[in-house]
Structures are given as C-alpha cells and as structure tokens.
C-alpha positions as CSV (number, residue, x, y, z in Angstrom):
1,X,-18.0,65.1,152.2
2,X,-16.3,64.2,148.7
3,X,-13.2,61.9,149.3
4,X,-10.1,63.8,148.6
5,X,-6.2,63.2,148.9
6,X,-5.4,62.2,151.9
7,X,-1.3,62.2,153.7
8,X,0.3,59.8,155.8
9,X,2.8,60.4,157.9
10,X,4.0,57.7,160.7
11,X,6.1,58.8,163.9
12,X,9.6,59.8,163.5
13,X,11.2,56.1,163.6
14,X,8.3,55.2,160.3
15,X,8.9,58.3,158.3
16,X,12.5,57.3,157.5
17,X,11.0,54.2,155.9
18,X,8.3,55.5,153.9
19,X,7.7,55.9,150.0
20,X,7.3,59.5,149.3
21,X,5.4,58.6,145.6
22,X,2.7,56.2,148.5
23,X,2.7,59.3,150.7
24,X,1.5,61.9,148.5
25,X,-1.0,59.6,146.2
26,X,-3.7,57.9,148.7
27,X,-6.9,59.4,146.1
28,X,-7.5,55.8,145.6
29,X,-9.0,53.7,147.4
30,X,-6.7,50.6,148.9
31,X,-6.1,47.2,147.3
32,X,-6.9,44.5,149.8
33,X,-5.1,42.6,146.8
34,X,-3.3,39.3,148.7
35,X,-5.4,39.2,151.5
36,X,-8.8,38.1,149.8
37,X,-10.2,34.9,148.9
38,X,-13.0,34.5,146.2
39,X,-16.5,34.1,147.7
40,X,-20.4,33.6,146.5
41,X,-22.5,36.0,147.6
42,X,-24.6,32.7,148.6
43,X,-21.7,31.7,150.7
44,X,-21.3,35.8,152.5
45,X,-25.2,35.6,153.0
46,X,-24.6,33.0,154.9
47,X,-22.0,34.5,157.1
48,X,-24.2,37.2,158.1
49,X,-26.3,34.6,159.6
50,X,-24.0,33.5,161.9
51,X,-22.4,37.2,163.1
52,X,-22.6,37.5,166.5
53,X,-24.9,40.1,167.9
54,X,-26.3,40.4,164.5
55,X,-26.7,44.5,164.6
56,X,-22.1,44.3,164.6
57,X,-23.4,44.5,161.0
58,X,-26.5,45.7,160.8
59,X,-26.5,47.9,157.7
60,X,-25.7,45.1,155.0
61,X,-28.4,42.8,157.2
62,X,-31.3,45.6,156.9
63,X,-30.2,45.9,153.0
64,X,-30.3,42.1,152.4
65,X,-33.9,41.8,154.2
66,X,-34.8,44.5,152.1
67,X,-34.4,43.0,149.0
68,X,-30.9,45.3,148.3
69,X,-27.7,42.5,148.3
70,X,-25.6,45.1,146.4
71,X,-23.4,45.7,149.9
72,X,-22.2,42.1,149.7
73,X,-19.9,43.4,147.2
74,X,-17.9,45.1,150.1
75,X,-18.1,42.6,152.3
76,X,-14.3,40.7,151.6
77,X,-13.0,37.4,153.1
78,X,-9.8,37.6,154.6
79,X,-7.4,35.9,157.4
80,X,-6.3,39.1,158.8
81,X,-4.8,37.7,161.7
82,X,-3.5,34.5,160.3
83,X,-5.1,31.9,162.3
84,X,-6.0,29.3,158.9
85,X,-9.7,30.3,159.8
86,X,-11.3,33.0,157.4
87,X,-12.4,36.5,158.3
88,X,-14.0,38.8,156.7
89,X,-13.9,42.5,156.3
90,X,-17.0,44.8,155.2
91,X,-15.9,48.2,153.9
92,X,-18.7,50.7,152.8
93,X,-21.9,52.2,153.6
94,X,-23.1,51.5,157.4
95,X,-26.4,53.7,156.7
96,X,-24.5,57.4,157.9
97,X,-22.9,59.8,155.5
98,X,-19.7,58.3,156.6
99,X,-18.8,55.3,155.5
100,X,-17.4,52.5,157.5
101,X,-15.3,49.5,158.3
102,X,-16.2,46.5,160.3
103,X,-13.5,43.5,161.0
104,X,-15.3,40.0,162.0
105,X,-13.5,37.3,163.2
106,X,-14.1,33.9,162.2
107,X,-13.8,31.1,165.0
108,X,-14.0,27.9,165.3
109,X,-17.7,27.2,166.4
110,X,-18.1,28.7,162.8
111,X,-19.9,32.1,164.7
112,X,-18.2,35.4,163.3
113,X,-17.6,38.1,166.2
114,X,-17.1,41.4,165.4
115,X,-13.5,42.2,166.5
116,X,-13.8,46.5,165.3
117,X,-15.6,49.3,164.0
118,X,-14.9,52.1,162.7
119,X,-15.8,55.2,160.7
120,X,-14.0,56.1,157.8
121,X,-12.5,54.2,154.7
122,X,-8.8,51.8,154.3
123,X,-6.1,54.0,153.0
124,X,-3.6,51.3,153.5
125,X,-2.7,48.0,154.3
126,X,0.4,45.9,155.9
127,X,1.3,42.8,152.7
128,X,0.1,39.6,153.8
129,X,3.2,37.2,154.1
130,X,0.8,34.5,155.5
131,X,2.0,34.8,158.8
132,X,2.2,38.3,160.2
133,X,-1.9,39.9,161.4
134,X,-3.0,42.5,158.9
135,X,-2.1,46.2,160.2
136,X,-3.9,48.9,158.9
137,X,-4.8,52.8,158.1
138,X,-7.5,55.0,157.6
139,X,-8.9,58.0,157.2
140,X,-11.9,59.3,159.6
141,X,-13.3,61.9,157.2
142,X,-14.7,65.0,158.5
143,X,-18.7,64.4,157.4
144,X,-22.0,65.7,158.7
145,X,-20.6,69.4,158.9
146,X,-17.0,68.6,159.8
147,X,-13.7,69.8,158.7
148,X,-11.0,67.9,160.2
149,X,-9.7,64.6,158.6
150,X,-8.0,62.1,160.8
151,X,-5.4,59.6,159.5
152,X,-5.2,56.4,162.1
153,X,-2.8,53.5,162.2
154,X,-4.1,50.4,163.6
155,X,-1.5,47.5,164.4
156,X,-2.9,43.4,165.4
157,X,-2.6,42.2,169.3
158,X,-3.0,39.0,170.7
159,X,-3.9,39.2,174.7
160,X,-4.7,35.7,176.2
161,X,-5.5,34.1,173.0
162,X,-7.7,37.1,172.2
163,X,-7.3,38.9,168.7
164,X,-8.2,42.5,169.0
165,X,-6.5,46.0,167.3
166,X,-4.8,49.0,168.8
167,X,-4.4,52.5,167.8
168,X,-0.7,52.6,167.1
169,X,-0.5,56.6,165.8
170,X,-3.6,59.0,164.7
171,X,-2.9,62.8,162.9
172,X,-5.4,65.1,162.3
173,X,-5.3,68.2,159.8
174,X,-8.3,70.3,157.9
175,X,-9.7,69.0,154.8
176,X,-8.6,71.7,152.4
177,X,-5.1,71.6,154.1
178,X,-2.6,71.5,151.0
179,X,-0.1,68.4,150.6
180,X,3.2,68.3,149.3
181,X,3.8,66.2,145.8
182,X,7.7,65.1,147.4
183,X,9.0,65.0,150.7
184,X,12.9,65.3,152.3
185,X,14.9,62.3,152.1
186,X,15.6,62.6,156.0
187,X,12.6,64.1,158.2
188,X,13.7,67.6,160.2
189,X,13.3,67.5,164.1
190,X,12.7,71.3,164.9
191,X,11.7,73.6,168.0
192,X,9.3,76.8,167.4
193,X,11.7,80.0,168.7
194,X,9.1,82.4,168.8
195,X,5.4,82.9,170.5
196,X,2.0,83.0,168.6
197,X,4.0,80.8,166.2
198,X,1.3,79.4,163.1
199,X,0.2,76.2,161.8
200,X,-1.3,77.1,158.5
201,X,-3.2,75.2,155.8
202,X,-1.4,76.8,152.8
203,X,2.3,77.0,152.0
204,X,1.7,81.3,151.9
205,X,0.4,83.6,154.5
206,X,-3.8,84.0,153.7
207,X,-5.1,86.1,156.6
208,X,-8.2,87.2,155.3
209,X,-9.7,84.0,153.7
210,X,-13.0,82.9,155.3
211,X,-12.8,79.3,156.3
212,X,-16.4,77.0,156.4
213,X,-17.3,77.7,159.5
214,X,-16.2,81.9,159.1
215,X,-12.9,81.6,161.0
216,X,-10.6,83.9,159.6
217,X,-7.5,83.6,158.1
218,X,-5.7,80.1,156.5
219,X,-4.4,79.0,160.2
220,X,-5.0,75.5,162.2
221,X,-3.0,76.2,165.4
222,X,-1.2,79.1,167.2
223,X,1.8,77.4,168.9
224,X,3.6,78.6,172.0
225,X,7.5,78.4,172.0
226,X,9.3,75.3,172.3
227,X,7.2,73.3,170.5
228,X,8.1,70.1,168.8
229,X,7.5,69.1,164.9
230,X,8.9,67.3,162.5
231,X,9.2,68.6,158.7
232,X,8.4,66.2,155.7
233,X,8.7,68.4,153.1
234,X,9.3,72.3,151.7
235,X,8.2,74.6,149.5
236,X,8.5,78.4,148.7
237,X,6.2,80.7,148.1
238,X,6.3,83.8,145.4
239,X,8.0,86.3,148.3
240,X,10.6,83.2,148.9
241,X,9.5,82.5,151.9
242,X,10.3,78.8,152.4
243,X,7.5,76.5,154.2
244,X,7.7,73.3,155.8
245,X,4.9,70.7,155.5
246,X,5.2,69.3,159.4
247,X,3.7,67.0,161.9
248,X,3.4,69.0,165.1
249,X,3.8,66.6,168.3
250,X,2.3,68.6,170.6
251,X,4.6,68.6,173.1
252,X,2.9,71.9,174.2
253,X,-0.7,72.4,174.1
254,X,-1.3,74.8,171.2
255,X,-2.2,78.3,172.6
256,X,-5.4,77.6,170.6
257,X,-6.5,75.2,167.5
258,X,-9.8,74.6,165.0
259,X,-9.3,70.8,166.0
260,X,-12.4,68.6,167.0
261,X,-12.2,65.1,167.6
262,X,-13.3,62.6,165.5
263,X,-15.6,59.7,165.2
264,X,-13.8,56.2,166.4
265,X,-11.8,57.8,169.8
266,X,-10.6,60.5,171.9
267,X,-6.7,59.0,171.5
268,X,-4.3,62.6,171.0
269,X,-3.7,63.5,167.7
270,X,-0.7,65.1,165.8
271,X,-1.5,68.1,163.9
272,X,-0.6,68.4,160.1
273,X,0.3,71.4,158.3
274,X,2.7,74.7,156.7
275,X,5.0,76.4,159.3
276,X,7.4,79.3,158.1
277,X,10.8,77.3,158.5
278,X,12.5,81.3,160.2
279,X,12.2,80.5,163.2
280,X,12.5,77.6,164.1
281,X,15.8,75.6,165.8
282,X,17.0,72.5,163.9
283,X,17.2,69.5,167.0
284,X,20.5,67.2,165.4
C-alpha cells in the first residue's frame, strides 16, 4: 500500500506539548540525523556475521548471499540506548510487502542480539542528547489487503541490566481517513450525549460512499453514550456543520467498528477520526 500522510497524536498529558506543523507533516520519512555514525558497508557485512540467531535479520542476510548488498544501505549504526557500545538499526524491506524495522544490540562479547521487530516504517524519533535511550514511533501500515493504519510509540526500559522496548501508546484509524492541516492550541476532553453516535473518516456526512471492502457509508465506529475523546482540531463543512478531528479513548466499547488489529501486537488501540462537535459535553 502506497505510503501516505500519516497523524500523531500522544495521550492527553503529550498533546499539550506537541508541534502542530510535526503533527500534520509525517509524508517523509524520519531523520535518524544525531543518532548515526558513518560505517563501510565492509564493516556492516561484518556485523551480520555476528547477529545472534542469524534469521533476527534474515532478509538483508539472504540478499547479501545472493549477490544483492543494496539493503546495507538501511542498515544504520546507532547507540540507541546509550551504553558507549554501537547498535545498529535496519529499516526497510524484510522480504513482505510491508516493510520493517529491526533494533540489534551491540554487547560486549562483540555478538549483536536482536532487541525488536517490527512491521512498519520510523515516523519519529526522541533527539539523542547522548544520554537518554532513543524512543520511538511508527506507523504499522495496513498492507496485504488491509485498511487500517496504526501509529505506535515505543519508549526504552532497562529491567535487570536488560535493554528492551515498551509500547507506550498505539492509535489506529483507516487509511483514507482525512487529517487536519492545524490543530487547537489546548486539546478538548468531551463525552458523546447521544446513542448510535459516529466516528467518521471525512469532516461531512457521506452515507452512501462504498468503502474497499463495500462497507457503506464514510464511518469507522458507532459509539454508545458516554464515551470519552479528545478533540485536536475543527473544521466546518459547506452546511456549517462544525467537525472535530478526535482521538476516541474507548472508554466504552464502540457499539461496532471496521477496526482489525495489526501486525506487531494485540495492545488496545485509540481510534482516530471526525465527530459532529452537537452533541457532545465539554469535560473542564
């Protein structure tokens, strides 16, 4: 599935802090830009040598026996967790239609372990200061048939001397779903007021468009009452109806939804998308 635009939204405590003009422009891909050291491709062939359990990175392996060394290009050396001994980080092709990321740590017996996984691409990354482990984004494209993107924010832990990530917050929203180009300068906690309530794609009511797979009409979710979002943005459509661009919490388990899971875990997600902003309750 072609890349596209991609939104970030962190939990009510991040949003506060982030950069609207960042929010609304992740089409390229991110700059790992103080966090790399230059490398020979003689030197990253080696590496691969020494990558424990060699298959952790079997794609660029199979390539290189094959005569193909052009993946070494995404393979970067790093420190991402700030222990003076380098890592590196491939990002790229793993051989499916999604692409992926792999993290593997460099120790001190000079074998590299593979610390994560994951499907999907960087989207953004924490700014090395040299002393703080890298933290992360991405997004889990919807390939291979599938419609729903997820955004997930990955933050560094250190468990008995072991290095490792965790999912901090994932989102999920459908591919096509519109994104706002500016945001509020103070996110809106709200409660839905009426049943059958609808998460749409669109900023407009479109209840006869055909989605990919036939469903009908622009709509993600059918929330109950009392459900809990929070509103990033606005915008009005040519009846004046004003729409809210909102991260649902799920609070409530929609009455029904188009979401699947994706590829990397199971974890909850919060749903992205337009609400009418009538009725709705403001929470101060």
């Amino acid at each position: 599935m072609i890349m596209r635009i991609v939104f970030l939204i962190f939990l009510t405590a991040f949003v506060k802090s982030l950069n609207a003009q960042v929010l609304f422009d992740l089409k390229r891909d991110v700059n790992l830009e103080g966090w790399t050291s230059p490398v020979s491709e003689e030197v990253k062939a080696e590496v691969l040598k020494k990558v424990e359990a060699n298959g952790s990175i079997g794609w660029v392996v199979y390539s290189m026996e094959n005569g193909d060394s052009t993946s070494l290009v995404n393979l970067h050396m790093v420190d991402f967790n700030c222990d003076g001994i380098h890592d590196f980080i491939y990002t790229g092709s793993v051989g499916a239609e999604s692409d992926g990321i792999i993290f593997l740590q460099g120790n001190s017996n000079g074998i590299y372990t593979r610390v994560l996984g994951l499907f999907g691409r960087l989207i953004d990354v924490s700014v090395n200061d040299g002393l703080s482990p890298m933290s992360f984004t991405i997004e889990n494209y919807g390939c291979c048939g599938g419609v729903i993107d997820h955004i997930e924010k990955y933050v560094p832990v250190w468990n008995s001397s072991k290095f490792s990530f965790a999912l901090q917050a994932r989102y999920a929203m459908y591919y096509e779903t519109d994104l706002p180009q500016t945001s509020f300068e103070k996110p809106i906690a709200f409660k839905t007021t009426n049943e059958k309530y609808f998460l749409r794609l669109n900023p407009c009511i479109n209840d006869t468009i055909l989605l990919d797979h036939d469903e009908v009409g622009n709509i993600f979710a059918e929330y109950p009452k009392d459900s809990d979002g929070i509103a990033i943005a606005e915008q009005i459509d040519n009846t004046g109806r004003v729409w809210w661009f909102v991260m649902m919490k799920n609070n409530i388990k929609p009455n029904w939804s188009l979401y699947v899971n994706g590829d990397n875990n199971d974890s909850p997600a919060y749903y992205l998308g337009w609400v009418s902003s009538r009725f709705v309750k403001k929470i101060e």
